[in-house]
Structures are given as C-alpha cells and as structure tokens.
C-alpha positions in Angstrom: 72.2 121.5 108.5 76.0 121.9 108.8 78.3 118.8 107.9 81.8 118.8 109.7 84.5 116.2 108.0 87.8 115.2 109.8 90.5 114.7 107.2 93.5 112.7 108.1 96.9 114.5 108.4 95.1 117.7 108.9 94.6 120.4 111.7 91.0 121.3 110.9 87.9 120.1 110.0 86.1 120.8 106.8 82.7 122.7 107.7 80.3 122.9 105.3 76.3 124.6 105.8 73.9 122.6 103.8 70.1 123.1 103.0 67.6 122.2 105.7 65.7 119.2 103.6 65.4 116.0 104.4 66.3 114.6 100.8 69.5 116.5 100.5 70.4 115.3 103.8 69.2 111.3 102.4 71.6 112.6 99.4 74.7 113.2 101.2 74.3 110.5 103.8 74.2 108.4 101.0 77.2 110.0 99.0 79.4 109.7 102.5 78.6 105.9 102.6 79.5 105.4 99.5 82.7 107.2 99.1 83.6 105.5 103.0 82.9 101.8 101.8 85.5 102.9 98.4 82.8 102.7 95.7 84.0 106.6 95.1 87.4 107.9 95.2 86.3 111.5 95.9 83.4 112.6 98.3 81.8 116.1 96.4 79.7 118.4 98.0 77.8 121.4 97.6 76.8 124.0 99.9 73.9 125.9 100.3 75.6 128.5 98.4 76.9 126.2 95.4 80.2 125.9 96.2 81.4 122.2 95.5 84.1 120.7 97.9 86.0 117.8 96.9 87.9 115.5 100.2 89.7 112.1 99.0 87.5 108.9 100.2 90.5 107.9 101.3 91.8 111.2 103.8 88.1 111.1 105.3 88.4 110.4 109.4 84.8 111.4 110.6 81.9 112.9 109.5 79.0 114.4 112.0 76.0 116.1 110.7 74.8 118.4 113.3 72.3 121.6 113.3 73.1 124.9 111.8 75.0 127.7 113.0 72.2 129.8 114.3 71.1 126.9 117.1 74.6 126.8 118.7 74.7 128.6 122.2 78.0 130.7 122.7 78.8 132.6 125.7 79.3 132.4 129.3 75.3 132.6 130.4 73.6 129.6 131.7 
C-alpha cells in the first residue's frame, strides 16, 4: 500500500510504501486521525523497509492511501 502526505508550504508530497496488511493499514489510519484531530504533535511512520518518517500534525494538508507502485499503469498504450 503506498501512503502519499501533502505538507503545507512544501513542493512535494511525502510518499511512503507500506506493508500490504489490513492491520497495519487500521494502524496508520488510526495514527493519521489522531495526529489530524491534535491528540499528537508528530505523525511517525514506518515503511516497509523500517525507515521511520516524522511530518508535524500541524504541516499535514492531505493524506491518500492508494495501491502500490507495481498496479500503476504508465505509458502511452491504451
């Protein structure tokens, strides 16, 4: 599953690939809610390779969960 967060005053999203399981993704739906209602200051995350990422509650503009990488069609065939 790949998360992409918008943070204010920046150019580019933040993309992140996490594992394909339906509690992780409960986890960190759970963990954006609560850092967008202010109960956390800092939204962290971690990969599918371990690698934590920290974005300020407050900087957060969107965040869309979406399907990995390898489901995305590119190019110009139909």
């Amino acid at each position: 599953m790949d998360i992409r967060i918008g943070v204010t005053q920046a150019p580019r999203e933040i993309s992140l690939e996490m594992a394909d399981d339906e509690k992780v993704h409960a986890k960190i739906r759970a963990a954006v809610e609560a850092a967008l209602e202010g109960k956390s200051a800092v939204l962290w995350l971690t990969d599918k390779r371990g690698k934590e990422t920290a974005i300020p509650s407050a900087k957060i503009a969107f965040v869309e969960f979406g399907a990995p990488n390898g489901d995305r069609k590119m190019g110009f065939g139909s």
